[in-house]
KEVO-231685 format. One record per residue (C-alpha): residue in three letters; y, x, z. Coordinates in Angstrom, 2 decimals. Layout:
<rs>
R   residuo        yy        xx        zz
R       ala         Y         X         Z
...
</rs>
This chain:
<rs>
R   residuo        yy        xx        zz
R       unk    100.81     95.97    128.35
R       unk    103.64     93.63    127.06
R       unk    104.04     96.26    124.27
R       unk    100.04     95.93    123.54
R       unk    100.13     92.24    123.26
R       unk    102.57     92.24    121.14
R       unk    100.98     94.83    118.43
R       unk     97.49     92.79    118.71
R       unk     99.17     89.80    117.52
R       unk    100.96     91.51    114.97
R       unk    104.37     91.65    115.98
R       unk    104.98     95.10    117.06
R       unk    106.32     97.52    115.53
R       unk    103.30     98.38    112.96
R       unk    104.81     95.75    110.75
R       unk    105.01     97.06    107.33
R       unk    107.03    100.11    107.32
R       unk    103.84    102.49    108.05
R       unk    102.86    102.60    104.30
R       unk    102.30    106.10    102.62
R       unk    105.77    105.70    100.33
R       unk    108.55    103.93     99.27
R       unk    107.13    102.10     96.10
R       unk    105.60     98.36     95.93
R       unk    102.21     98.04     94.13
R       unk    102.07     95.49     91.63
R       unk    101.38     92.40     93.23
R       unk    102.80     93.45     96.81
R       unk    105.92     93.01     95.77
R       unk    107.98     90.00     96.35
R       unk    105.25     88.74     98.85
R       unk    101.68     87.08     98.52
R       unk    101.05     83.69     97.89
R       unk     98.20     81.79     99.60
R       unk     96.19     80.69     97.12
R       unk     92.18     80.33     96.97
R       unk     89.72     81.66     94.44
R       unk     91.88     84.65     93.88
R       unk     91.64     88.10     95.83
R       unk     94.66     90.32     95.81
R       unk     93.49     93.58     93.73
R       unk     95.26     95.53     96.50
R       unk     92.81     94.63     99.11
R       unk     90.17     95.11     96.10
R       unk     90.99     98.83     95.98
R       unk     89.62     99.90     99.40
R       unk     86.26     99.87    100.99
R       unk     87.92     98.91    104.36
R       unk     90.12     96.08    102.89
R       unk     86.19     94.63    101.17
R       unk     84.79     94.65    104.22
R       unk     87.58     92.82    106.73
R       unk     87.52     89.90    103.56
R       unk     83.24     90.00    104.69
R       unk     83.64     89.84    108.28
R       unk     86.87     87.38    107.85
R       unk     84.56     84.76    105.21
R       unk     81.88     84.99    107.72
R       unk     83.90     84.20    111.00
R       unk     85.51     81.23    108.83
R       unk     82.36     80.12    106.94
R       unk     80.61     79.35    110.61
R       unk     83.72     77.72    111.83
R       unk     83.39     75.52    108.63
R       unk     79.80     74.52    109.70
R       unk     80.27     73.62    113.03
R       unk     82.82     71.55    111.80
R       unk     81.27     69.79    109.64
R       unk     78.27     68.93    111.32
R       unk     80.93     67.31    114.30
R       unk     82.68     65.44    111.41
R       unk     79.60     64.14    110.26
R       unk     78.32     62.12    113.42
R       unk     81.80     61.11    114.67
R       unk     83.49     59.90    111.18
R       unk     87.06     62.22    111.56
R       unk     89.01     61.81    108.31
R       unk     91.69     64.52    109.97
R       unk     88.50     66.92    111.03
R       unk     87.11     66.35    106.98
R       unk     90.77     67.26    105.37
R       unk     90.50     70.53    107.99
R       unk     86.91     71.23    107.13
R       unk     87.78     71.53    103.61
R       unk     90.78     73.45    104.55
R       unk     88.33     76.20    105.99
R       unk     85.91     76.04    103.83
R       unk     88.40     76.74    100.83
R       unk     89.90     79.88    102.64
R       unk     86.14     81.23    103.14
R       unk     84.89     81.08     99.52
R       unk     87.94     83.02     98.88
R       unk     86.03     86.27     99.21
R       unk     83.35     84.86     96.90
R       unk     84.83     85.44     93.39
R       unk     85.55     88.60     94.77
R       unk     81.12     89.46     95.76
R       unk     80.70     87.61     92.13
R       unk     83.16     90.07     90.48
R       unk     81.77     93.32     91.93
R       unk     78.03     92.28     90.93
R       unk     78.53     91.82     87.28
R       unk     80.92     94.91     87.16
R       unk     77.85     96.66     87.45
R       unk     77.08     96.41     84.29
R       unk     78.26     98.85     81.67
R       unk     80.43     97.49     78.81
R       unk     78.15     96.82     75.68
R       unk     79.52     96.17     71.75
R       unk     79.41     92.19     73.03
R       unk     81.66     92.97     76.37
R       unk     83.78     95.93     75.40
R       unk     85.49     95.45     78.82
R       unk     82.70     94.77     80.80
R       unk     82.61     91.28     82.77
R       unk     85.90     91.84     84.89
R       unk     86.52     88.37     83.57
R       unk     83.81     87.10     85.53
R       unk     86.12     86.57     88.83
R       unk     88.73     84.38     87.18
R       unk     85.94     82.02     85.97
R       unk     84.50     81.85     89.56
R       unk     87.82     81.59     91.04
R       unk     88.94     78.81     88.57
R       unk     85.20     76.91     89.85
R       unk     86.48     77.33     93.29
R       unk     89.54     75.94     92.58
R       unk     87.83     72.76     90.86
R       unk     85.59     72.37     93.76
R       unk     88.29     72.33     96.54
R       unk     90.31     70.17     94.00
R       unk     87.36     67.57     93.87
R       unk     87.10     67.88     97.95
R       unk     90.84     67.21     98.86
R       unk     90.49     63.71     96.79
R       unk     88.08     63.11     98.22
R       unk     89.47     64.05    101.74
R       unk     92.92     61.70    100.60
R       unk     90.91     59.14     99.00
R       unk     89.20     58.72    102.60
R       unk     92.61     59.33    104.17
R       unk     94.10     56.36    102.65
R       unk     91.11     53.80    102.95
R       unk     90.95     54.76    106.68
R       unk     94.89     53.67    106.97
R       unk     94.12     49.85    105.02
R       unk     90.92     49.51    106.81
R       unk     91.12     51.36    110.27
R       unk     87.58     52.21    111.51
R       unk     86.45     53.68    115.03
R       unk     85.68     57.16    115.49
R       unk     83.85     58.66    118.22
R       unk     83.11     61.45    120.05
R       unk     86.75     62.78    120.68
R       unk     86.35     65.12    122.57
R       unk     84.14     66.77    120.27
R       unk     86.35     66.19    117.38
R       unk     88.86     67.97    119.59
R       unk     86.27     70.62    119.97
R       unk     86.02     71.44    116.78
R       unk     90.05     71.68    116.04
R       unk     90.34     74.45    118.93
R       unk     87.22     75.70    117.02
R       unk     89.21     75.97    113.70
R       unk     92.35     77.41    115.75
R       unk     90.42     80.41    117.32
R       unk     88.30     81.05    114.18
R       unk     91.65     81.42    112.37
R       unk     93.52     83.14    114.96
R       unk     90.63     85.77    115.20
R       unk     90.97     85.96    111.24
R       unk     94.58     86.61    111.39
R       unk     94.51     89.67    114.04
R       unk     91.54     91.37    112.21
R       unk     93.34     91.12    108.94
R       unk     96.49     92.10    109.89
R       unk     94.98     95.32    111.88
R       unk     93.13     96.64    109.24
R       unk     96.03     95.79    106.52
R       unk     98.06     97.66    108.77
R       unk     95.72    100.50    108.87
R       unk     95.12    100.64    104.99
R       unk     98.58     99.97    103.97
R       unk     98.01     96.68    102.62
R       unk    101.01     94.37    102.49
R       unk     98.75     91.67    100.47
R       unk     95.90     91.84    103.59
R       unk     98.63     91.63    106.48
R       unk    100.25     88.42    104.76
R       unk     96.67     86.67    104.56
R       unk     96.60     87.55    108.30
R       unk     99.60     85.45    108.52
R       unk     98.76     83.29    106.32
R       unk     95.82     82.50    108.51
R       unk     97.56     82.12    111.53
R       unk     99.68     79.03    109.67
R       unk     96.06     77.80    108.56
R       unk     94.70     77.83    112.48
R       unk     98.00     75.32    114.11
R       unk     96.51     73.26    110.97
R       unk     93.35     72.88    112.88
R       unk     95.32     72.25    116.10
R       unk     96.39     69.34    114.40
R       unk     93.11     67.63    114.68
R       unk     93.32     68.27    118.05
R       unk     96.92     66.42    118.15
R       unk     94.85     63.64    116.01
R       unk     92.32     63.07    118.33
R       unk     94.64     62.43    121.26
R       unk     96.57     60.30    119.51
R       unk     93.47     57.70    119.16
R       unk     92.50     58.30    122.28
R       unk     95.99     57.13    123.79
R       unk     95.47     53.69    121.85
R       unk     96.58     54.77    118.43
R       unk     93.67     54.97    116.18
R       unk     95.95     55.65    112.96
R       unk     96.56     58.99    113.82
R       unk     93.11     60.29    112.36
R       unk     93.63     59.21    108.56
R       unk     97.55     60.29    109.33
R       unk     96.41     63.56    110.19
R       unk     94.11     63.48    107.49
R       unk     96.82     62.68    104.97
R       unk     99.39     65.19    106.17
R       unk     96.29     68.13    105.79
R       unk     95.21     67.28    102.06
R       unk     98.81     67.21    101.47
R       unk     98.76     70.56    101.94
R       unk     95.38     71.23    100.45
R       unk     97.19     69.68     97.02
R       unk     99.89     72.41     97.63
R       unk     97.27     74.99     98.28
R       unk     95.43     73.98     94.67
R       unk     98.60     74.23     92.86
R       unk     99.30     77.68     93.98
R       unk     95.84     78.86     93.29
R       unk     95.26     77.69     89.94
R       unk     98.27     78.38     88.44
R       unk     97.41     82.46     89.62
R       unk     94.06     81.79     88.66
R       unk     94.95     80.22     84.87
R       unk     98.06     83.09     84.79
R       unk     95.21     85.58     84.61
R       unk     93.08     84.29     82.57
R       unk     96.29     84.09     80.25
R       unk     96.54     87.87     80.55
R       unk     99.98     87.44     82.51
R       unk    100.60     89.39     85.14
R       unk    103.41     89.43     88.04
R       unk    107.12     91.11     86.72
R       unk    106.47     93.86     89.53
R       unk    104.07     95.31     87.69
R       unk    106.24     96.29     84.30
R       unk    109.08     97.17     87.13
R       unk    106.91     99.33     88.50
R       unk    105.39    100.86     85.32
R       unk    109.06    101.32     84.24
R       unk    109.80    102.90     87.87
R       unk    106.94    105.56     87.11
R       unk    108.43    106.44     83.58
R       unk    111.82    107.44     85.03
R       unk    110.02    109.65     87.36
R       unk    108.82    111.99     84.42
R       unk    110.50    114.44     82.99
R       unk    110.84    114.62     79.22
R       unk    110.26    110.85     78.52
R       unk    113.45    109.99     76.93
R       unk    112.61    105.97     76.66
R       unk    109.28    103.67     76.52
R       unk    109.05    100.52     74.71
R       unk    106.44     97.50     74.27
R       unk    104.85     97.81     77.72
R       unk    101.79     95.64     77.96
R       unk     99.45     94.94     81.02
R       unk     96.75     92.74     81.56
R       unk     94.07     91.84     84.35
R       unk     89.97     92.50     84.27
R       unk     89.14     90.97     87.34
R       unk     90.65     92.87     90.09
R       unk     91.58     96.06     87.96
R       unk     94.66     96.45     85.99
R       unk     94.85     97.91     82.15
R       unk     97.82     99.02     80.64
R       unk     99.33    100.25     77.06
R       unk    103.08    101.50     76.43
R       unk    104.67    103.68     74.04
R       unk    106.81    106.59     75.38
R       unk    110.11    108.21     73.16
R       unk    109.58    112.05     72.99
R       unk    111.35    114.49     71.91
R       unk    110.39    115.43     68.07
R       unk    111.22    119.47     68.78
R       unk    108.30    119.61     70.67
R       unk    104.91    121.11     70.65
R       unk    101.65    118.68     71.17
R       unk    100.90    120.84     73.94
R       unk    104.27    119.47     75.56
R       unk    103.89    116.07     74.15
R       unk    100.53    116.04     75.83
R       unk    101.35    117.68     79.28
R       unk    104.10    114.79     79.65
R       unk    102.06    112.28     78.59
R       unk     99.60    113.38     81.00
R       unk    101.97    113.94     83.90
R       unk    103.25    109.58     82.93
R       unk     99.36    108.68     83.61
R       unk     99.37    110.66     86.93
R       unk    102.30    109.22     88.02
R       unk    101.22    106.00     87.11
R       unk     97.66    105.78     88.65
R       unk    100.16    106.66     91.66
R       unk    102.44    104.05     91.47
R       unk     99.77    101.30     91.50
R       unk     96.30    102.14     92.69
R       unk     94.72     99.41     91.18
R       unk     95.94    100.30     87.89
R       unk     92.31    101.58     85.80
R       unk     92.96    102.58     82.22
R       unk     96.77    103.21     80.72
R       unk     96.87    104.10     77.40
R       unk    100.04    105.74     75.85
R       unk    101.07    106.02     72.12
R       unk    103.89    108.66     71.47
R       unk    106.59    107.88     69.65
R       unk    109.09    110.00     68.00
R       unk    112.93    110.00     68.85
R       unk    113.88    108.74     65.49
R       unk    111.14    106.26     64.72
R       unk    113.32    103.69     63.82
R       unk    115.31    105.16     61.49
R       unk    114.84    103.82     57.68
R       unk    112.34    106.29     55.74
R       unk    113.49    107.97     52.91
R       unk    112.24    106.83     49.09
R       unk    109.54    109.04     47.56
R       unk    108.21    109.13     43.85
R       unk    104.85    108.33     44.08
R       unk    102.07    111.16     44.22
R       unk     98.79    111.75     43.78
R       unk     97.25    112.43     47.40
R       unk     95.83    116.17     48.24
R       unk     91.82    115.34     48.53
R       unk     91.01    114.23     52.56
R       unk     89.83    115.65     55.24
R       unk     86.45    114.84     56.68
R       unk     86.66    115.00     60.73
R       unk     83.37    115.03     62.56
R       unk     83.64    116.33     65.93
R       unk     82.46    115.51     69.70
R       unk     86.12    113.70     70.00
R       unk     86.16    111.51     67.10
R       unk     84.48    111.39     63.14
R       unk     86.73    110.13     60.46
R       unk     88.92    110.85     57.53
R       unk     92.36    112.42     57.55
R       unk     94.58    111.96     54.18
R       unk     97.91    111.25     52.86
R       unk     98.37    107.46     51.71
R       unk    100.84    105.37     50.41
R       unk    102.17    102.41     52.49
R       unk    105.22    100.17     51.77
R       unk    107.54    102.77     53.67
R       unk    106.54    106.05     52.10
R       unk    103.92    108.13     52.17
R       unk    102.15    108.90     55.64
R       unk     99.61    110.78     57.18
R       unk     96.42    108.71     58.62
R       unk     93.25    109.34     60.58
R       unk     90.72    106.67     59.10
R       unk     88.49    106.37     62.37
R       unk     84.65    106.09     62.31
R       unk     84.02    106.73     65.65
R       unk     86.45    108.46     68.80
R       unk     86.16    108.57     72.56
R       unk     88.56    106.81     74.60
R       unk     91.98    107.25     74.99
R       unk     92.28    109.53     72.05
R       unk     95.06    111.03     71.06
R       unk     95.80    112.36     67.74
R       unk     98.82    115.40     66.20
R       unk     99.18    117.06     62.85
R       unk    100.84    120.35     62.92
R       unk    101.41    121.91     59.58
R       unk    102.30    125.09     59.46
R       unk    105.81    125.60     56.99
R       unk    107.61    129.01     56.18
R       unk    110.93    126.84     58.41
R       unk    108.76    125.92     61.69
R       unk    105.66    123.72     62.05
R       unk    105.81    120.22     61.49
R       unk    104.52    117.88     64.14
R       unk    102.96    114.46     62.98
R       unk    102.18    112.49     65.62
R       unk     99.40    110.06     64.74
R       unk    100.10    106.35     66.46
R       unk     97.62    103.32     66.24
R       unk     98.12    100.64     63.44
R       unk     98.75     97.19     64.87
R       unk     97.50     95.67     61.59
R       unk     94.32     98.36     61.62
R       unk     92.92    100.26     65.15
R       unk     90.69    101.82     63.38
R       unk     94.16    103.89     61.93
R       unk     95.62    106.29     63.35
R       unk     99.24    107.05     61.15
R       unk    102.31    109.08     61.81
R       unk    105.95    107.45     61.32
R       unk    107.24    109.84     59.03
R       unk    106.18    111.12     55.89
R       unk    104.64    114.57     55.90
R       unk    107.16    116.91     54.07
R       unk    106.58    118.52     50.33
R       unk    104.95    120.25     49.35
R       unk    102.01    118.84     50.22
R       unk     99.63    121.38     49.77
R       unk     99.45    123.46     53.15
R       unk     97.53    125.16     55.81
R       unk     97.50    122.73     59.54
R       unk     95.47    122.03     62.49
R       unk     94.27    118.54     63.69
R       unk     94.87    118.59     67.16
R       unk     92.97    116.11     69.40
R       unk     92.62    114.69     73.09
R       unk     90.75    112.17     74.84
R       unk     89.23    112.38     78.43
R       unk     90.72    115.70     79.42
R       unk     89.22    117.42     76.40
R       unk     91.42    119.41     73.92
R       unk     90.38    119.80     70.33
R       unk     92.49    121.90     67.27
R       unk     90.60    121.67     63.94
R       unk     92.19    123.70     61.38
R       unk     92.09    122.67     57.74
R       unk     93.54    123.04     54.41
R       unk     95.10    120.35     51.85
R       unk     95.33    121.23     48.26
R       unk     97.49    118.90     45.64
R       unk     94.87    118.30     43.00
R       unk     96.14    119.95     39.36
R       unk     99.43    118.15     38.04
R       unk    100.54    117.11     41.17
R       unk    104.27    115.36     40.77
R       unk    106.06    112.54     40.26
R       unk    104.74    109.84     37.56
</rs>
């Protein structure tokens, strides 16, 4: 029974170490901070994780009432700062309902991305309001301590602090048995988290008896002390709040993208790894070092084997998307004579439409996909076919054009050959053979 006790109150020995693998998951690492108007994208990823944050804003949201109503009719400054307290760990779940209604909607050529951004706004609202609230709760505080006023009804004022305790206590066992049984390190530290927040609400309790033994500063005292911690509480939550919006994100996550990487075979090195947050989901974009011997097909089955171990490594990871680089992509190109460029390619296909030709850029001469239109992720390989071996051109996004796709290397002479576009977006595969012909007295000027 002892044994029993002691796992419903979250010290047995569920703890943490029940979780499917080894790996920490983007924000889990390093621990959770308790902040309001942000919800952890870890408890975001499961159905059961939603619906303890329902249950746990409803148990709170009542406590928050009844409290209030008692702080009303018997003037507690401590039983305001704790009301506020409640009522800012409640509306944490509501950024959260706000997020997952305008998600519905489908991304249009206004909102590329959809409105993921939607929850940071409403968080960052939240934050305002609870801001505005705990000034007002210290502003109180302190005119209470020059000018001391009566309060009555104690022992309803002490009511409502046991009130705030057991709401909070309930709060933190229910959170910390369902983290346990989805493996969510973020949901079992709110549990905690929530346990600290209900000997908060004792506190008003402690308040109470203090004016009742004679000492009628002990309300605004209490007060104080809680919006003290409110301010602490604020601090916390916008700076996650404004660090999204900012497109940062926690180091754990580029350790753990990095982690993932070393897991696959055949990626020799990745470079310029970028992530981001869209509400609750994660997007990514890295470049990965291949080998240049080998085939797209290779190139592509390691590329796809990176994104399976990624969406792995962090479930609430949504959309990666990898560029290939070559092995010896920083080495200085060689000087060519200028040419004049074999006629392009039109592409028009259920992958992408566009136009594929040899141009000159201040490094040489390179091979580019002008794109019109292309589906998602898209990836893009030359292979020309030479009387030595075929030549692999992988085709990497522009940073000063995405509407380019262009290799690193110029495409070997001469440059009149028979090749294949090969293309790949979405689990689709694509080869489109064509021919480039060096219009008539092709050569150096």
């Amino acid at each position: 029974m002892l044994n029993a006790a002691r796992e419903w109150f979250g010290y047995g020995s569920g703890g943490h170490g029940n979780a499917g693998h080894s790996h920490s998951h983007g924000s889990e690492e390093g621990g959770h901070g308790h902040t309001h108007g942000v919800m952890d994208p870890t408890i975001a990823t499961t159905t059961r994780g939603i619906w303890a944050i329902k249950w746990s804003f409803t148990v709170l949201f009542i406590a928050a009432l009844i409290q209030a109503a008692i702080m009303a009719f018997s003037g507690s400054i401590a039983l305001l700062a704790d009301t506020i307290h409640n009522f800012g760990d409640a509306v944490t779940a509501i950024p959260l309902w706000f997020a997952f209604m305008l998600a519905r909607r489908k991304p249009s050529r206004t909102f590329t991305y959809g409105l993921g951004r939607a929850e940071d706004l409403a968080g960052l609202t939240i934050v305002g309001l609870i801001l505005f609230s705990a000034c007002v709760a210290g502003w109180q505080s302190v005119q209470r301590l020059m000018n001391p006023e009566p309060i009555g009804y104690l022992g309803w004022v002490a009511a409502a602090g046991i009130i705030g305790f057991v709401a909070n206590e309930w709060v933190a066992v229910f959170r910390i048995r369902v983290g346990r049984e989805i493996n969510s390190a973020a949901l079992i530290a709110d549990g905690y988290h929530a346990r600290t927040d209900g000997f908060t609400s004792l506190a008003v309790v402690l308040g109470a008896f203090g004016v009742w033994m004679g000492f009628p500063l002990a309300d605004p005292i209490i007060g104080l002390l809680i919006t003290v911690a409110i301010f602490g509480i604020v601090w916390q939550s916008a700076r996650a709040v404004v660090t999204r919006m900012l497109d940062g994100v926690e180091p754990g996550v580029l350790d753990e993208i990095e982690h993932a990487a070393a897991h696959v075979a055949g990626v020799q090195a990745i470079h310029a790894v970028q992530a981001r947050w869209l509400g609750h989901k994660l997007h990514a974009e890295l470049s990965v070092q291949l080998d240049t011997s080998l085939t797209v097909a290779q190139a592509q089955a390691i590329v796809a084997a990176l994104k399976a171990e990624l969406f792995e490594h962090l479930p609430v990871l949504a959309h990666v998307s990898i560029r290939i680089e070559d092995a010896d992509q920083g080495t200085a190109p060689a000087a060519h004579a200028h040419h004049h460029a074999p006629d392009p390619f039109g592409v028009n296909c259920a992958l992408a439409e566009g136009r594929l030709e040899i141009v000159d850029t201040p490094q040489g001469e390179r091979k580019r996909f002008t794109l019109f239109r292309h589906a998602e992720g898209l990836t893009a390989a030359v292979v020309i076919d030479r009387p030595a071996g075929p030549e692999t051109l992988f085709l990497l996004p522009d940073p000063a054009d995405h509407h380019h796709l262009q290799s690193t290397d110029a495409p070997g002479e001469p440059h009149e050959f028979d090749a294949r576009l090969t293309l790949q977006a979405n689990g689709t595969s694509l080869d489109l053979p064509f021919r480039m012909t060096e219009p008539e007295g092709h050569g150096p000027h």
